[in-house]
Legacy VTK file of the C-alpha trace (Angstrom):
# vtk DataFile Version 3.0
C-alpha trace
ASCII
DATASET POLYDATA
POINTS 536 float
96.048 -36.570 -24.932
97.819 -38.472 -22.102
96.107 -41.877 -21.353
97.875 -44.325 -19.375
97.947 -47.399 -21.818
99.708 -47.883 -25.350
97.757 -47.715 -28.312
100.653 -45.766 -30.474
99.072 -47.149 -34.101
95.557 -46.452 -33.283
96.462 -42.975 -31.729
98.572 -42.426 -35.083
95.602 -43.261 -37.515
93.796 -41.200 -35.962
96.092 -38.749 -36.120
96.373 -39.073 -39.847
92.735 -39.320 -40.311
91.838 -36.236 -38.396
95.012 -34.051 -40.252
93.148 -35.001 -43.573
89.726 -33.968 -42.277
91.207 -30.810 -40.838
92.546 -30.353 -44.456
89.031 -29.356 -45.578
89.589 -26.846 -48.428
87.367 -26.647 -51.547
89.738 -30.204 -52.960
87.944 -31.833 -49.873
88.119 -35.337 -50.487
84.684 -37.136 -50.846
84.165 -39.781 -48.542
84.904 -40.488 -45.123
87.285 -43.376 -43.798
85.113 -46.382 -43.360
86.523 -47.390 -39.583
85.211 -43.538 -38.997
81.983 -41.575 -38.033
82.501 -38.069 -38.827
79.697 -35.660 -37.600
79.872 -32.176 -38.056
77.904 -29.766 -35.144
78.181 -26.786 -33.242
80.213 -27.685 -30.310
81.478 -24.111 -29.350
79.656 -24.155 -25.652
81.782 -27.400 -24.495
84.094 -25.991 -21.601
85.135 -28.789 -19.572
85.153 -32.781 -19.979
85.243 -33.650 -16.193
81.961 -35.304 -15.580
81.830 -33.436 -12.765
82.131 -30.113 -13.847
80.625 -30.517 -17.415
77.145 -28.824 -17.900
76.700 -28.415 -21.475
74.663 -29.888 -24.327
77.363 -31.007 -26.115
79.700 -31.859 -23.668
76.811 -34.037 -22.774
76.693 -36.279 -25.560
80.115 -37.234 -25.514
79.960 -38.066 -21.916
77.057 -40.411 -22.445
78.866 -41.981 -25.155
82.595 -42.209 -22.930
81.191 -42.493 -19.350
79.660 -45.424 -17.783
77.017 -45.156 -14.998
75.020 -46.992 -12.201
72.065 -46.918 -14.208
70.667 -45.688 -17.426
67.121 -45.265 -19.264
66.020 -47.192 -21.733
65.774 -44.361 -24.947
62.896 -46.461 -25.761
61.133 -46.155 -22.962
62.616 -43.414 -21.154
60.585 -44.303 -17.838
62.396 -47.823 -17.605
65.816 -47.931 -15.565
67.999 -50.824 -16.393
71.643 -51.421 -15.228
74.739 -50.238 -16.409
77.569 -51.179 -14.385
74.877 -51.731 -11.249
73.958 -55.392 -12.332
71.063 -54.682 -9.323
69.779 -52.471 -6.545
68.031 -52.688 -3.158
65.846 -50.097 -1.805
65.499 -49.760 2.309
62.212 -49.730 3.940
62.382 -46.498 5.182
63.099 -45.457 1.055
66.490 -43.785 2.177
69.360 -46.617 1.432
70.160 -47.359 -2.288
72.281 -50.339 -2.186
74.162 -51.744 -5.506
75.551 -54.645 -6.622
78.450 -53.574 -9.023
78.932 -56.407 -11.711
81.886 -58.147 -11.442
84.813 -58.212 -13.788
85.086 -54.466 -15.092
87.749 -52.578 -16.247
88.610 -48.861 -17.208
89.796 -47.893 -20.330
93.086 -48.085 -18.402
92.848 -51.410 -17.686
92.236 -50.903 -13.658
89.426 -52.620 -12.710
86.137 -50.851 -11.868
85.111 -50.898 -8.121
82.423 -49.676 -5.776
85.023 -47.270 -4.503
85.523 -45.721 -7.846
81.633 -45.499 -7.695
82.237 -43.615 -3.674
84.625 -41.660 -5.511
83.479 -40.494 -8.358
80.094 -39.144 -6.686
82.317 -37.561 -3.329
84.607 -36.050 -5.569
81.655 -34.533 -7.967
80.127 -32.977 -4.006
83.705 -32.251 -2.938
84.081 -30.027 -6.106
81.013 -28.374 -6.243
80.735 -27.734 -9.326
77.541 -26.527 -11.628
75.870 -30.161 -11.576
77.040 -30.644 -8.233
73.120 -29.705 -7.125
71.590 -32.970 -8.967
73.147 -34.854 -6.292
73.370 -32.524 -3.446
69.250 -32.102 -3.730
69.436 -35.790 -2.626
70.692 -34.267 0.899
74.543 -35.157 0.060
76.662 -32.460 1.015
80.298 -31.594 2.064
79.852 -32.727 5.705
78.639 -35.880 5.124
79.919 -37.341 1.667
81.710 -39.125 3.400
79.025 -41.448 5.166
76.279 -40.909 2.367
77.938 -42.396 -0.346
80.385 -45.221 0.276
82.190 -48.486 -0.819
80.337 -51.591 1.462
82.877 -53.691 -0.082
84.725 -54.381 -3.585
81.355 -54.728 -5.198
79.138 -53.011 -3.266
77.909 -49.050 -3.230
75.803 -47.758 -0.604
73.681 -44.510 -0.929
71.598 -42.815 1.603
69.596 -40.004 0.921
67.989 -37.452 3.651
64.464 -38.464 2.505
62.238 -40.414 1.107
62.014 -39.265 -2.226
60.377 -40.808 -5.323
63.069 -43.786 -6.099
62.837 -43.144 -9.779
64.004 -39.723 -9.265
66.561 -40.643 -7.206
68.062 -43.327 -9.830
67.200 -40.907 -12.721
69.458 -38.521 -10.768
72.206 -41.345 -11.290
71.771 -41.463 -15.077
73.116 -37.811 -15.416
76.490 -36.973 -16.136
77.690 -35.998 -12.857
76.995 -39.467 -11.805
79.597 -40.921 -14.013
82.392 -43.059 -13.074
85.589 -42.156 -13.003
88.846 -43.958 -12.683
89.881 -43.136 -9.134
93.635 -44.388 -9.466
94.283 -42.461 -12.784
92.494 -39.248 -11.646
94.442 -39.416 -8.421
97.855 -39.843 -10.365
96.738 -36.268 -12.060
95.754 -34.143 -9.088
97.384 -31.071 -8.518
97.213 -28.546 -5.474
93.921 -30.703 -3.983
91.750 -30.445 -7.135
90.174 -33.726 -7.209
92.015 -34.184 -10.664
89.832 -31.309 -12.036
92.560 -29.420 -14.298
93.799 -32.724 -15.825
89.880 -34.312 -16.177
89.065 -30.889 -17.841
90.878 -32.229 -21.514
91.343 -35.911 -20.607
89.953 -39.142 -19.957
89.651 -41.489 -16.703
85.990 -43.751 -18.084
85.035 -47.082 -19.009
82.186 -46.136 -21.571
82.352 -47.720 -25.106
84.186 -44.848 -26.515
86.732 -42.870 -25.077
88.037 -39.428 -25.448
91.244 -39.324 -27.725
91.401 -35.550 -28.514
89.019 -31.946 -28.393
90.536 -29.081 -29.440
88.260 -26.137 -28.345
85.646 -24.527 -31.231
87.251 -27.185 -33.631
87.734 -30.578 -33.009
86.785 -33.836 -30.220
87.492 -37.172 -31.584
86.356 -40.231 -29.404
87.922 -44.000 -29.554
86.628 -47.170 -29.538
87.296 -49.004 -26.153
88.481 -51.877 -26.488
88.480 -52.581 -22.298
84.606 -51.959 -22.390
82.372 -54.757 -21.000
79.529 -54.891 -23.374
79.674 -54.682 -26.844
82.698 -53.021 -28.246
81.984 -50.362 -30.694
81.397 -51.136 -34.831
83.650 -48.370 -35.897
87.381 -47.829 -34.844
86.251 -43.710 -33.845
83.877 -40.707 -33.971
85.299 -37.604 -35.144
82.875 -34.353 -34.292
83.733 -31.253 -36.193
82.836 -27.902 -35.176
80.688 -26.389 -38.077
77.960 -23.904 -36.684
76.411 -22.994 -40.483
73.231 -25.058 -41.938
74.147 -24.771 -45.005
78.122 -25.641 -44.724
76.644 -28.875 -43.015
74.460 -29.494 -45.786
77.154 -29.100 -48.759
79.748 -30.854 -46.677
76.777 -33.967 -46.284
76.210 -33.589 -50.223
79.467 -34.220 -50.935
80.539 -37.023 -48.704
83.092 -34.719 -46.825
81.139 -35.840 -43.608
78.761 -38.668 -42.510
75.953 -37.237 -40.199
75.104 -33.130 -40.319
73.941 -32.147 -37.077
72.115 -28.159 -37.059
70.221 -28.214 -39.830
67.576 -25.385 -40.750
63.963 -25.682 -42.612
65.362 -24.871 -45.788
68.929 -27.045 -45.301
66.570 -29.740 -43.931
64.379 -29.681 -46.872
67.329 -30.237 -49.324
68.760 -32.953 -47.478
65.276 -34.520 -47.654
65.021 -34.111 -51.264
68.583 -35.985 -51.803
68.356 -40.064 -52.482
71.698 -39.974 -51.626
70.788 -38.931 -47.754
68.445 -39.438 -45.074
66.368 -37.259 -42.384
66.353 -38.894 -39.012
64.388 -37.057 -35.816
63.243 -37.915 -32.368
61.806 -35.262 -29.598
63.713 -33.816 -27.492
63.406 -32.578 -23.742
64.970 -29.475 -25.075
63.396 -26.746 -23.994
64.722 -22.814 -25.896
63.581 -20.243 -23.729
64.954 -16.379 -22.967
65.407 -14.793 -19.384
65.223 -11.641 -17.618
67.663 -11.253 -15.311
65.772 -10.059 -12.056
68.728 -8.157 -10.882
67.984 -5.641 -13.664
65.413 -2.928 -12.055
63.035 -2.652 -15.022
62.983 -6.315 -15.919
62.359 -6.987 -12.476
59.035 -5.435 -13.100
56.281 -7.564 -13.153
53.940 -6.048 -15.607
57.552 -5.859 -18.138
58.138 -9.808 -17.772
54.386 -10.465 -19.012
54.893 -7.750 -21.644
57.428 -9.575 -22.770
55.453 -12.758 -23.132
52.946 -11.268 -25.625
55.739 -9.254 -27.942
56.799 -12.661 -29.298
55.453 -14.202 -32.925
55.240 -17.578 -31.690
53.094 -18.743 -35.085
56.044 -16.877 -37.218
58.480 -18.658 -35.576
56.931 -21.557 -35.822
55.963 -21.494 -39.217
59.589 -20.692 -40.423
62.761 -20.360 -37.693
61.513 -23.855 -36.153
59.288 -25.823 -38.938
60.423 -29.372 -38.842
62.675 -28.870 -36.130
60.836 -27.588 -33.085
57.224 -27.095 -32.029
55.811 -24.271 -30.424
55.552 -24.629 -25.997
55.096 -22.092 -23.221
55.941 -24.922 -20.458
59.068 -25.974 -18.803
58.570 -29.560 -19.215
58.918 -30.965 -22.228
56.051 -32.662 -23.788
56.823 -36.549 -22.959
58.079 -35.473 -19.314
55.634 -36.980 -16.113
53.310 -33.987 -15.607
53.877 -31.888 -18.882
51.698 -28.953 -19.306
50.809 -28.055 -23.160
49.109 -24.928 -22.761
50.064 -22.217 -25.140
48.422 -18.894 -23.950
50.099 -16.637 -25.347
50.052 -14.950 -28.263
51.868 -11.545 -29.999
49.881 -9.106 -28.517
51.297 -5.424 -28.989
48.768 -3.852 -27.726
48.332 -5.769 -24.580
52.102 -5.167 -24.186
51.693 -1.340 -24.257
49.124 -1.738 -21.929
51.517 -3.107 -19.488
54.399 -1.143 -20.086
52.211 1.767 -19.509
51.082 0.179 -16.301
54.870 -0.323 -15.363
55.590 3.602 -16.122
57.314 2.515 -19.569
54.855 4.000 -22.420
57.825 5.465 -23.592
60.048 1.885 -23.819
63.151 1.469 -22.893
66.824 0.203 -23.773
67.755 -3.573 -23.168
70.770 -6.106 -24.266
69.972 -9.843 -24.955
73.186 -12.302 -25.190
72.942 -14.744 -28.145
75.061 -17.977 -29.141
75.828 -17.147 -32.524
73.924 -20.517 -34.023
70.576 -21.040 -35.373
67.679 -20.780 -34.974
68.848 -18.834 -31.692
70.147 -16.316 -34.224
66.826 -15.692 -36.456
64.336 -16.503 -32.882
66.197 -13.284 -31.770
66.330 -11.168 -34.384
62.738 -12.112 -34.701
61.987 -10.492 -30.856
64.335 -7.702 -31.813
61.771 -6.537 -34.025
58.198 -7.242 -31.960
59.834 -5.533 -28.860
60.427 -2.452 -31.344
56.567 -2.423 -32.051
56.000 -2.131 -28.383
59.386 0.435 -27.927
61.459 -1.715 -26.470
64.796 -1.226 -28.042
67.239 -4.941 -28.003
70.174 -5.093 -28.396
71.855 -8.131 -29.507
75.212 -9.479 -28.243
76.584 -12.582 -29.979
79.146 -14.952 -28.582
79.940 -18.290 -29.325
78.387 -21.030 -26.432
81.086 -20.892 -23.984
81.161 -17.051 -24.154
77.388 -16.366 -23.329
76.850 -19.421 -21.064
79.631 -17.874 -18.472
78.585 -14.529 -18.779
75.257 -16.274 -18.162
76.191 -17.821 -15.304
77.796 -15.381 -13.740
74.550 -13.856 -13.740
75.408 -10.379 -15.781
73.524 -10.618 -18.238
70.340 -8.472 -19.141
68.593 -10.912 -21.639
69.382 -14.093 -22.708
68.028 -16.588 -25.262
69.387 -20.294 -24.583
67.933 -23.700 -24.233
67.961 -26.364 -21.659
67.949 -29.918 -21.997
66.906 -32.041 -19.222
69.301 -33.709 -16.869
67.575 -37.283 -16.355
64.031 -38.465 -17.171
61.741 -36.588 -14.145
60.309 -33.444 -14.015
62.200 -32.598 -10.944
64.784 -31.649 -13.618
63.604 -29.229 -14.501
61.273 -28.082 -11.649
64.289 -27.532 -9.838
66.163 -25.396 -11.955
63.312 -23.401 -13.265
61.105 -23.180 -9.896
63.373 -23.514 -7.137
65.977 -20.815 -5.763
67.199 -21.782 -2.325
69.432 -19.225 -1.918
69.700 -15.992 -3.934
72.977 -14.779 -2.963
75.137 -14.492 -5.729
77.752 -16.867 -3.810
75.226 -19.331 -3.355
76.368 -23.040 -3.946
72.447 -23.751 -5.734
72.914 -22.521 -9.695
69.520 -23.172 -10.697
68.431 -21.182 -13.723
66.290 -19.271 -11.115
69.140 -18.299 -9.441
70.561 -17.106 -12.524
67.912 -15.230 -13.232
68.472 -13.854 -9.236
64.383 -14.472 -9.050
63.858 -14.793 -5.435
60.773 -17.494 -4.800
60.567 -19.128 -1.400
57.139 -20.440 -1.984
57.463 -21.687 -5.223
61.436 -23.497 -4.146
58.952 -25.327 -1.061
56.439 -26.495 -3.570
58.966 -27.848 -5.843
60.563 -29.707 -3.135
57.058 -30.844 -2.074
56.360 -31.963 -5.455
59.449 -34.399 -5.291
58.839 -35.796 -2.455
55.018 -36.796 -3.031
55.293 -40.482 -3.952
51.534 -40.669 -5.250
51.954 -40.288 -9.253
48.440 -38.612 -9.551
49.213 -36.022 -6.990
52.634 -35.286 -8.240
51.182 -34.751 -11.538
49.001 -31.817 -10.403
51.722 -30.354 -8.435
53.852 -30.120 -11.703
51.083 -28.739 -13.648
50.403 -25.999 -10.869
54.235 -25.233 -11.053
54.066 -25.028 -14.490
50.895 -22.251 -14.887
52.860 -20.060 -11.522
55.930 -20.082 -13.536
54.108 -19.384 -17.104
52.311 -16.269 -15.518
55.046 -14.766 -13.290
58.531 -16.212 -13.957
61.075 -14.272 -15.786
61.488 -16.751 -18.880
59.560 -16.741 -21.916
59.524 -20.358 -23.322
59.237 -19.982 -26.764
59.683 -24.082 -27.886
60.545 -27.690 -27.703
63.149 -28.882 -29.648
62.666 -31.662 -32.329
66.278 -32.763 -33.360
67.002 -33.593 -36.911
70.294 -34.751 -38.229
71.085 -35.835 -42.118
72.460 -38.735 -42.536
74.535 -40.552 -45.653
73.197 -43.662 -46.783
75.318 -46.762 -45.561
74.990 -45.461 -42.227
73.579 -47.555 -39.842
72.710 -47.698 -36.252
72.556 -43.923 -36.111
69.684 -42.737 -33.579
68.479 -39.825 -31.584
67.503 -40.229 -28.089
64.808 -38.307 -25.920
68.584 -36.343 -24.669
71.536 -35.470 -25.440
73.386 -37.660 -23.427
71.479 -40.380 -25.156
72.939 -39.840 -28.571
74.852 -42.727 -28.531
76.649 -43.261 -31.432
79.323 -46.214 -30.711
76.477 -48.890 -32.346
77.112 -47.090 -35.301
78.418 -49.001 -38.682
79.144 -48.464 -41.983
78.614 -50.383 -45.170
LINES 1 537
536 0 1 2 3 4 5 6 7 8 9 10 11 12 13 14 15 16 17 18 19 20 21 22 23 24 25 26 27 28 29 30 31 32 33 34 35 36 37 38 39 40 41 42 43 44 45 46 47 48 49 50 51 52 53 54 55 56 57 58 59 60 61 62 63 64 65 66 67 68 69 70 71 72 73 74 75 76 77 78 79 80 81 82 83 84 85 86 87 88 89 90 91 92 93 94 95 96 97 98 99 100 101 102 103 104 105 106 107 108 109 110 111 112 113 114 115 116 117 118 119 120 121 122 123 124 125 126 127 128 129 130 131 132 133 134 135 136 137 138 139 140 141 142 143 144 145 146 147 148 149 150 151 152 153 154 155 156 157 158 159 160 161 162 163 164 165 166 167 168 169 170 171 172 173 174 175 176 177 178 179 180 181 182 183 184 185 186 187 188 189 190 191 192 193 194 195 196 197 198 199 200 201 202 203 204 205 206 207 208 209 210 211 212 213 214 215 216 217 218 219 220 221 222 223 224 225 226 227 228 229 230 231 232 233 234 235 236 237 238 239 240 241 242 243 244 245 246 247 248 249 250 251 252 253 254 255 256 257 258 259 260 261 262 263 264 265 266 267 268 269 270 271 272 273 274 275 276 277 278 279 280 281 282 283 284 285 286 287 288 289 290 291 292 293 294 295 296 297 298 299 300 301 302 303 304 305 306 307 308 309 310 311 312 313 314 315 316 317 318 319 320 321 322 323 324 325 326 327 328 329 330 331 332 333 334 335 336 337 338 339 340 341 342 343 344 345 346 347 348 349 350 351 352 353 354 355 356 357 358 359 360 361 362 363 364 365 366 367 368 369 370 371 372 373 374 375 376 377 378 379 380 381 382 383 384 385 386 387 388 389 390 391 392 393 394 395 396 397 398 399 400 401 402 403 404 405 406 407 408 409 410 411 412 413 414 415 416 417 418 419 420 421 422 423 424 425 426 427 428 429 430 431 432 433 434 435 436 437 438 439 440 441 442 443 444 445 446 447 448 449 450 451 452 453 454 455 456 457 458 459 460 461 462 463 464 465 466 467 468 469 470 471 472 473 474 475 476 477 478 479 480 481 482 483 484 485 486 487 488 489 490 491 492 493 494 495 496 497 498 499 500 501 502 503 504 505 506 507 508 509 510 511 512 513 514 515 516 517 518 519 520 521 522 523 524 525 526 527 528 529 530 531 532 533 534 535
């Protein structure tokens, strides 16, 4: 990877430590270098690094651990905002002007120092792209036509940002904790654009941050290794890097952990999970997740589009089965589209498998006879098993799936692109408020398939002008009591009539090797931070 200052002996260690990590046959050596963290997960859906084009759970966590922001939350107390390279803000009267005070004496990994016009930048350049997060910031009434004015540099030290409204403030600083917030170096992306994109084809595999760590290498479905920063304001990093390895089996994480081959296992089933628990050699950490796994009926399709087939659907899944195996220890059973934890989280569970009340339905929908459908799967548990596990309720109902597996990056743009028939995913929330997720579940603005919105109801082409004003309404209500309602009224329209069945929350687990410490999980993804990590 290209990066604009010297660090030839670092860059060849860890060169030579990732060749002999790389070398994993069955003579894999049995420990890990002790200046490295060496996780192994699934990280076959990242796609892009630029912050602002990056949309993807694991993509995510290496952002939060290479990126700095305005702000971040506290992963103790998710609802508390505290600084990150804002050392303060100012809110108008009229609740439309952010104003921040950047702290003084940053630098890049690069060594150019940070600015309030790398802040201007950075959040322009993510509107200016339009990319899939783009809409985080563009709900804030930032757009194309007026970047320009809305976000800007008052001086060296000093970011303005004005939004259209008066929204709640903490969603509008929890909107600055995401990823597509981040700042990026504005000199060093500028020295990589090419044909006026913003720096996006360079940004896609490099690295223009000032986080903690920064991005040394990814080789797609294989490798990323991050580097300890040694430009980074606050406390440098314990270990000299992080090395991720792409392993998507349970129980080639678990030997690898067993033998020393890696130091934290990441996707670890019930059974994998229960062996690792067993073994005084490891550890089980956990923490709950905003991760909500969910599938989707694409509204486009003319019998999914049915209503009576999207509530069928709802009752031909074995949520206690799945909870009792698939999930156990790792997940817990919700219907809901905010995670437990979330302002405003719902925790009703009505449904149930029901075959019969699914025939009923089909038969009211002119289907007594079933019908024929496809359902795109990322080839990693416990997606795997939760589908299989439909595959065979729908056949007691005679509905006939169809299961298409692709790794992440293969069934998230064919996802996207919105031709898919079914699809079983998960979605992890974007900052700490429920507009999160109420926008992307319950809000469609525009249902064209060109439309510059990419909300998960838009994905799913389901057309809802009512319930897009009511989320919009819910954001903008400033009294905590009434918002609360207005999410939990969301939440029951969408349970009844939207075209997702939300089978669980995600609890994440990882394994651990003892003379680890500092290793955490946060309420996200992008709070995963691992470069407080140490070894013994």
């Amino acid at each position: 990877m290209h990066m604009k200052f010297n660090r030839n002996a670092r860059m060849l260690a860890a060169g030579a430590a990732m060749s002999a990590l790389m070398a994993l046959a069955p003579q894999a050596f049995a420990e890990t270098p002790k200046d490295t963290l060496v996780l192994a997960w699934a990280i076959d859906d990242i796609i892009t690094l630029d912050p602002a084009e990056s949309f993807e759970i694991s993509a995510g966590e290496i952002l939060g651990n290479s990126y700095d922001r305005l702000v971040r939350f506290n992963i103790d107390k998710p609802e508390e905002l505290v600084g990150d390279i804002a050392e303060s803000w100012t809110i108008s009267e009229d609740g439309k002007t952010y104003t921040f005070k950047i702290k003084p004496g940053l630098t890049f990994a690069s060594g150019n120092p940070v600015t309030a016009e790398d802040v201007a930048y950075s959040i322009q350049r993510a509107i200016k792209l339009d990319k899939n997060p783009a809409f985080i910031l563009t709900q804030l009434g930032l757009s194309t036509d007026n970047i320009e004015e809305t976000a800007k540099a008052e001086d060296e030290l000093t970011f303005v940002l004005t939004t259209d409204e008066a929204y709640a403030p903490t969603f509008v600083l929890n909107c600055l904790t995401a990823s597509v917030a981040a700042v990026v170096d504005k000199a060093l992306v500028e020295e990589h654009e090419a044909d006026g994109d913003l720096g996006n084809g360079w940004l896609k595999t490099n690295y223009a941050g000032s986080g903690p760590l920064t991005i040394r290498d990814w080789r797609a479905n294989e490798i990323l290794v991050l580097e300890r920063n040694d430009n980074y304001y606050g406390e440098k990093a314990k270990l000299d890097r992080v090395i991720y390895r792409h392993v998507k089996e349970s129980a080639t994480q678990r030997l690898l952990l067993q033998a020393g081959d890696i130091d934290v296992a990441r996707n670890l089933e019930p059974g994998d999970l229960d062996a690792v628990s067993a073994n005084e050699d490891l550890t089980v950490t956990s923490a709950p997740k905003s991760t909500i796994y969910y599938f989707s009926l694409n509204q486009k399709h003319e019998i999914l589009s049915r209503p009576e087939v999207r509530e069928a659907m709802k009752y031909l899944v074995d949520y206690d089965g799945i909870g009792e195996t698939l999930i156990k220890g790792i997940g817990t059973v919700h219907q809901n589209f905010l995670p437990v934890g979330m302002l405003g989280a719902s925790d009703e569970k009505p449904y149930t498998l029901d075959v019969d009340k699914a025939k009923e339905l089909l038969a009211q929908a002119g289907l007594e006879n079933g019908f024929t459908i496809t359902m795109d799967v990322r080839n990693t548990q416990p997606v795997t098993g939760i589908a299989e596990s439909v595959q065979q309720t729908f056949a007691q109902a005679g509905i006939k799936l169809e299961i298409i597996p692709g790794d992440g990056s293969q069934t998230l743009t064919k996802y996207r692109a919105r031709n898919h028939d079914l699809y079983i995913g998960q979605w992890g929330a974007d900052y700490w408020d429920p507009h999160t997720n109420a926008d992307t579940f319950a809000s469609n603005p525009d249902n064209a398939d060109g439309a510059s919105s990419t909300t998960l109801a838009w994905r799913n082409a389901w057309d809802i002008p009512e319930l897009t004003a009511a989320t919009r309404a819910a954001v903008l209500e400033t009294d905590t009591e009434k918002r609360v309602q207005l999410y939990q009224d969301l939440q029951k329209q969408v349970r009844e009539t939207g075209p997702y069945v939300t089978i669980f929350q995600q609890t994440e687990v990882a394994g651990v090797r003892k003379g680890i410490s500092g290793y955490r999980l946060g309420p996200t993804f992008d709070a995963n931070y691992v470069f407080n990590v140490s070894k013994d």
